[in-house]
C-alpha positions as protocol buffer text, in pm:
chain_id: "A"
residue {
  index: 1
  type: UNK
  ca { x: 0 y: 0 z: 0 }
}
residue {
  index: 2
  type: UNK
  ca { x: 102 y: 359 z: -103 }
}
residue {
  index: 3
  type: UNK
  ca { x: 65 y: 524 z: 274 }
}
residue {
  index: 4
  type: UNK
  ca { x: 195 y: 847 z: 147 }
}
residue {
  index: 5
  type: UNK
  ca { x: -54 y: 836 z: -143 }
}
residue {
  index: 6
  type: UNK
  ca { x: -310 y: 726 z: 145 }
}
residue {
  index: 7
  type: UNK
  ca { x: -220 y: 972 z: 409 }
}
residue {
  index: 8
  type: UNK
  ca { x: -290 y: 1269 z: 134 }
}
residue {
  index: 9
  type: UNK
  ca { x: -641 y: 1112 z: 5 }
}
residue {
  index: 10
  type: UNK
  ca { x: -788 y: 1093 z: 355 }
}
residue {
  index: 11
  type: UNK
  ca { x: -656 y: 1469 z: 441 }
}
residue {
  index: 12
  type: UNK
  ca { x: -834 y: 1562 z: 87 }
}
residue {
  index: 13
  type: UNK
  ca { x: -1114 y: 1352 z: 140 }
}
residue {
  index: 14
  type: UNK
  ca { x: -1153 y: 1449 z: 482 }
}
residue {
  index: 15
  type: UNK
  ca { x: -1180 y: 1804 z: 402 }
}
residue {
  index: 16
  type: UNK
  ca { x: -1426 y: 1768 z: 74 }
}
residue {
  index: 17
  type: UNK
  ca { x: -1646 y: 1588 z: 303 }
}
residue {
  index: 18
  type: UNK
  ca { x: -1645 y: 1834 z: 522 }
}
residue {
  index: 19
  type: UNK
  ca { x: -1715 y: 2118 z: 338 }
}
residue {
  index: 20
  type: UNK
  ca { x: -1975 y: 1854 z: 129 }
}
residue {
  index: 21
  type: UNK
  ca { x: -2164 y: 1821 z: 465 }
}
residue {
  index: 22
  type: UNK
  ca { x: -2165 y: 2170 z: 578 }
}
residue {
  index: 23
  type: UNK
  ca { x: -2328 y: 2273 z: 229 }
}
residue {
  index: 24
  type: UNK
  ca { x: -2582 y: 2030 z: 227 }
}
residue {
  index: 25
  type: UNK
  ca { x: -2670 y: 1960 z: 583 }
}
residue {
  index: 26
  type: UNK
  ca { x: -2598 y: 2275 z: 703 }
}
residue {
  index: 27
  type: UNK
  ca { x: -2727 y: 2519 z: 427 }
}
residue {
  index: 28
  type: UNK
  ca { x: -2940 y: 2335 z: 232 }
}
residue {
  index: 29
  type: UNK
  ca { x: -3114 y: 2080 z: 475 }
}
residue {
  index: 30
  type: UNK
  ca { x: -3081 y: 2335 z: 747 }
}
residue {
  index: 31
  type: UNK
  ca { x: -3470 y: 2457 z: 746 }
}
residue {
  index: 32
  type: UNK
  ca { x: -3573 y: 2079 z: 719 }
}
residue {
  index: 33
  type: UNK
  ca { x: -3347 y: 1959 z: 988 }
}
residue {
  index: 34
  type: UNK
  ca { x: -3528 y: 2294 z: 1209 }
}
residue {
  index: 35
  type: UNK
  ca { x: -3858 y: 2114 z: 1160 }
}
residue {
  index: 36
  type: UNK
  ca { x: -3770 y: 1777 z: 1280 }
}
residue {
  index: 37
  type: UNK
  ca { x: -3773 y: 1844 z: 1728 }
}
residue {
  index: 38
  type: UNK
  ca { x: -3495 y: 1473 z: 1693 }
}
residue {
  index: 39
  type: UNK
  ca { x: -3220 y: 1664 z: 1488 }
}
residue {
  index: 40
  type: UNK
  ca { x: -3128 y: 1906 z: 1813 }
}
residue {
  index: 41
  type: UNK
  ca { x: -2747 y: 1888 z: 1784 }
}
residue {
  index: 42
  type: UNK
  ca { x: -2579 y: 2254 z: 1753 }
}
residue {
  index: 43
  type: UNK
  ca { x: -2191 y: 2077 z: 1801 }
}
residue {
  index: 44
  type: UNK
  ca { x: -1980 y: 2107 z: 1501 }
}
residue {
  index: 45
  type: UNK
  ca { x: -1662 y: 1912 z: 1566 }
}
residue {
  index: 46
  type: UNK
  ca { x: -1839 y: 1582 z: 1607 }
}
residue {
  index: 47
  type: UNK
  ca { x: -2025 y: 1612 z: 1202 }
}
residue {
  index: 48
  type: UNK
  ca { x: -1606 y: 1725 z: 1100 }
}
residue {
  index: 49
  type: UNK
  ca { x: -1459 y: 1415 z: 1339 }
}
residue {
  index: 50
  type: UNK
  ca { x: -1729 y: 1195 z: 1188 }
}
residue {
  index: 51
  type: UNK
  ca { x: -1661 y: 1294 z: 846 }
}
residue {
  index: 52
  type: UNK
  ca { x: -1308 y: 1252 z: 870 }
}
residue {
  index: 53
  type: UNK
  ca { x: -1310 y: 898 z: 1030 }
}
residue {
  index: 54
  type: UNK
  ca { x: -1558 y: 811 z: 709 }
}
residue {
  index: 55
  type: UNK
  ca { x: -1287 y: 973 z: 465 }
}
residue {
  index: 56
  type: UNK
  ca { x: -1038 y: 788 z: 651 }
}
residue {
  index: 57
  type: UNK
  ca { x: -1271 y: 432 z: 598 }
}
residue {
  index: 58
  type: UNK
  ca { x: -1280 y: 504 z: 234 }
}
residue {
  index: 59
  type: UNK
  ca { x: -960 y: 620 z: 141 }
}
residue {
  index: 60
  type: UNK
  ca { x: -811 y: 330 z: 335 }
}
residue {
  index: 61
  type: UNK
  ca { x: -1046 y: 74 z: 129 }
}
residue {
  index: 62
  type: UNK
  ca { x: -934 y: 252 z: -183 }
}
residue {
  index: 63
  type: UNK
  ca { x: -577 y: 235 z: -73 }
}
residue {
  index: 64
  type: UNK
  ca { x: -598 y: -131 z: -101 }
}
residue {
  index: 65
  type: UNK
  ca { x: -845 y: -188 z: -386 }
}
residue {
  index: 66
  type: UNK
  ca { x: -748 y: 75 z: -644 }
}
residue {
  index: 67
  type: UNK
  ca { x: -604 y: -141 z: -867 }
}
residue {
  index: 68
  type: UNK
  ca { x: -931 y: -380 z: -881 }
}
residue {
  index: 69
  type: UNK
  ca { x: -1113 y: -85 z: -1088 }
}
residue {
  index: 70
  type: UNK
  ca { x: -1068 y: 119 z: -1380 }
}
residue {
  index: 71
  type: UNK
  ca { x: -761 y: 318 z: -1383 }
}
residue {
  index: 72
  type: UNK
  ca { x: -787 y: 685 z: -1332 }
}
residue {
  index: 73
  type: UNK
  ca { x: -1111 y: 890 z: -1247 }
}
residue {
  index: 74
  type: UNK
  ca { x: -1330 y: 669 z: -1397 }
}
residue {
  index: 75
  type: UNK
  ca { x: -1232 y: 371 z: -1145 }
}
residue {
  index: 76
  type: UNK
  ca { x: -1211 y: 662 z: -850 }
}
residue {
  index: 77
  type: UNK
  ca { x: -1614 y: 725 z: -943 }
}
residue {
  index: 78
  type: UNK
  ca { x: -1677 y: 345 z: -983 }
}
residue {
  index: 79
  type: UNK
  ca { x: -1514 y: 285 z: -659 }
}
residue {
  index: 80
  type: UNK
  ca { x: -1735 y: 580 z: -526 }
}
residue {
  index: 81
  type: UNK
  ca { x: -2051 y: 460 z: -639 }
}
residue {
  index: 82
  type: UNK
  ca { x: -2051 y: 106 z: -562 }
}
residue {
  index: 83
  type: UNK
  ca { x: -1887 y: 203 z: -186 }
}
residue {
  index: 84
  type: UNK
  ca { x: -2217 y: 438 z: -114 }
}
residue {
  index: 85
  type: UNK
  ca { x: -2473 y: 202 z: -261 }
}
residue {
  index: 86
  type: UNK
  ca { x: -2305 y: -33 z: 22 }
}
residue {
  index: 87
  type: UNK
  ca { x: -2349 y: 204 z: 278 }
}
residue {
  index: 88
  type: UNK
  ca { x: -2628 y: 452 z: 231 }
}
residue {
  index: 89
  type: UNK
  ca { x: -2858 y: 287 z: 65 }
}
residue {
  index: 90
  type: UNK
  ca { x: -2912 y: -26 z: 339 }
}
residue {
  index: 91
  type: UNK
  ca { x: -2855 y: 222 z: 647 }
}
residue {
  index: 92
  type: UNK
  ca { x: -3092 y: 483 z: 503 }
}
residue {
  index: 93
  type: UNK
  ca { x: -3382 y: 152 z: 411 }
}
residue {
  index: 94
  type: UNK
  ca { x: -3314 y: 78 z: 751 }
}
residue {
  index: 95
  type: UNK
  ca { x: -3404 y: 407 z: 893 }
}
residue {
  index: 96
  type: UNK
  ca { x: -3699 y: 493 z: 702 }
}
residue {
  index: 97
  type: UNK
  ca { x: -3859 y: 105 z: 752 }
}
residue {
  index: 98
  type: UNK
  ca { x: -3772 y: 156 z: 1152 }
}
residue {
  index: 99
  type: UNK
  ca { x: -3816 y: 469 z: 1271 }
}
residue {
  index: 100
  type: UNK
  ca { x: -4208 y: 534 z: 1394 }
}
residue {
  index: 101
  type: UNK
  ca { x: -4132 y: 878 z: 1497 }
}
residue {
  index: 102
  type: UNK
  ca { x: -4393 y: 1095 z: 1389 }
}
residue {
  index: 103
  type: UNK
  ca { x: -4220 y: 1407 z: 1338 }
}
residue {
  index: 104
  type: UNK
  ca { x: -3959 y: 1210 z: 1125 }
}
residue {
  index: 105
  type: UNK
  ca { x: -4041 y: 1263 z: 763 }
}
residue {
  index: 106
  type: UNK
  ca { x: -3975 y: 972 z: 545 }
}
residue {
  index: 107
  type: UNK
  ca { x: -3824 y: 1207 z: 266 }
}
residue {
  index: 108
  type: UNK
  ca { x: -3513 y: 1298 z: 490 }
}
residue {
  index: 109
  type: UNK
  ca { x: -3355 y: 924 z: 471 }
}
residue {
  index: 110
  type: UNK
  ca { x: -3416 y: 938 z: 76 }
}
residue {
  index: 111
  type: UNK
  ca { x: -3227 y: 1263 z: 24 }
}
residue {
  index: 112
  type: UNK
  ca { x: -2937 y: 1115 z: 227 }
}
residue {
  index: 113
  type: UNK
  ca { x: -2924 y: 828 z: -8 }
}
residue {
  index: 114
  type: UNK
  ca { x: -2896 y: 1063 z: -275 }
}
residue {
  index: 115
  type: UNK
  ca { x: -2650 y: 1279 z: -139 }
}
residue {
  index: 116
  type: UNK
  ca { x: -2446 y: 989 z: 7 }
}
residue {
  index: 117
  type: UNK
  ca { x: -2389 y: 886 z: -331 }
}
residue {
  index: 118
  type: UNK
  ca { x: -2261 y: 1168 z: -465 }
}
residue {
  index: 119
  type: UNK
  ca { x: -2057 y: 1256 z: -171 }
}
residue {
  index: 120
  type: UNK
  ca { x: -1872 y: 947 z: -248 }
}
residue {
  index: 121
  type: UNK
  ca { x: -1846 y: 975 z: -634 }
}
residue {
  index: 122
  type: UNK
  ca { x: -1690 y: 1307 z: -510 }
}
residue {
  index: 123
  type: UNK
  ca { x: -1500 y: 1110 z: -267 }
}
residue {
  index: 124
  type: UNK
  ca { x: -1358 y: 839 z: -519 }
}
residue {
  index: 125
  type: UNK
  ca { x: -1278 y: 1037 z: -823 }
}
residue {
  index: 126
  type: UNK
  ca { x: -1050 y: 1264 z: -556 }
}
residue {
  index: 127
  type: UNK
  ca { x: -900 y: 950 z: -468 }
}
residue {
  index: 128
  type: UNK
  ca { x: -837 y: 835 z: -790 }
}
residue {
  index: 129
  type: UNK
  ca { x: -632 y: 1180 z: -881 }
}
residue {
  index: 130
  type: UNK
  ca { x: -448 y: 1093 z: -582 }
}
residue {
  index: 131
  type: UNK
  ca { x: -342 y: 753 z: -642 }
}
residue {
  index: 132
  type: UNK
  ca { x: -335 y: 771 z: -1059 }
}
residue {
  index: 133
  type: UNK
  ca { x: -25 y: 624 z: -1222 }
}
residue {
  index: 134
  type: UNK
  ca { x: 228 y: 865 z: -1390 }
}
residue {
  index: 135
  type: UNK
  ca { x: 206 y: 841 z: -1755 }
}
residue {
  index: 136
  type: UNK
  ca { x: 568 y: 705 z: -1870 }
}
residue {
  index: 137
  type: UNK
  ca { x: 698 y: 871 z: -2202 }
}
């Protein structure tokens, strides 16, 4: 494994994430999230400590399965894709089939889905820049 190669995709990672999850969750969601009495958290260094220990997850798991996709940005957004089907779609069916509260709107689980995935695709293809072969002349 290329730890150097690693250690730079989580930083990056970790930081797009970041700044991904501030813009949707806490711009665009924001008024929706105001609505729901369950979403009452004000902290911000446990969404950034979250989001960096799922950049470091992901970047690690590309750090050891780059070379099973396509090269270059096309395998990063492969990688990305396939990753958050695996973990947004079950977690998020899981949420909306089990949670009975009634001031929990179903649609909120569906737009994470959504913008799971293309937090990842985001995720992957800035992996993929990271850990993309040199081109020998």
């Amino acid at each position: 494994m290329k730890w150097g190669k690693w250690l730079t995709a989580w930083i990056l990672v970790g930081i797009i994430f970041s700044i991904y999850d501030y813009l949707i969750h806490g711009t665009l969601m924001a008024k929706t999230y105001e609505t729901v009495v369950i979403f009452t958290t004000t902290n911000i260094i446990f969404p950034i400590l979250v989001d960096f220990l799922q950049a470091l997850l992901f970047t690690l798991l590309y750090a050891v399965t780059w070379k099973s996709f396509r090269s270059g940005l096309e395998g990063g957004v492969q990688f990305g894709l396939l990753t958050s089907l695996l973990v947004f779609v079950p977690s998020n069916l899981f949420i909306i089939l089990y949670t009975k509260h009634p001031e929990f709107p179903v649609a909120i689980p569906r737009w994470w889905i959504l913008f799971g995935i293309i937090q990842y695709v985001i995720g992957g293809a800035i992996a993929a820049l990271v850990f993309r072969e040199k081109e020998s002349s």
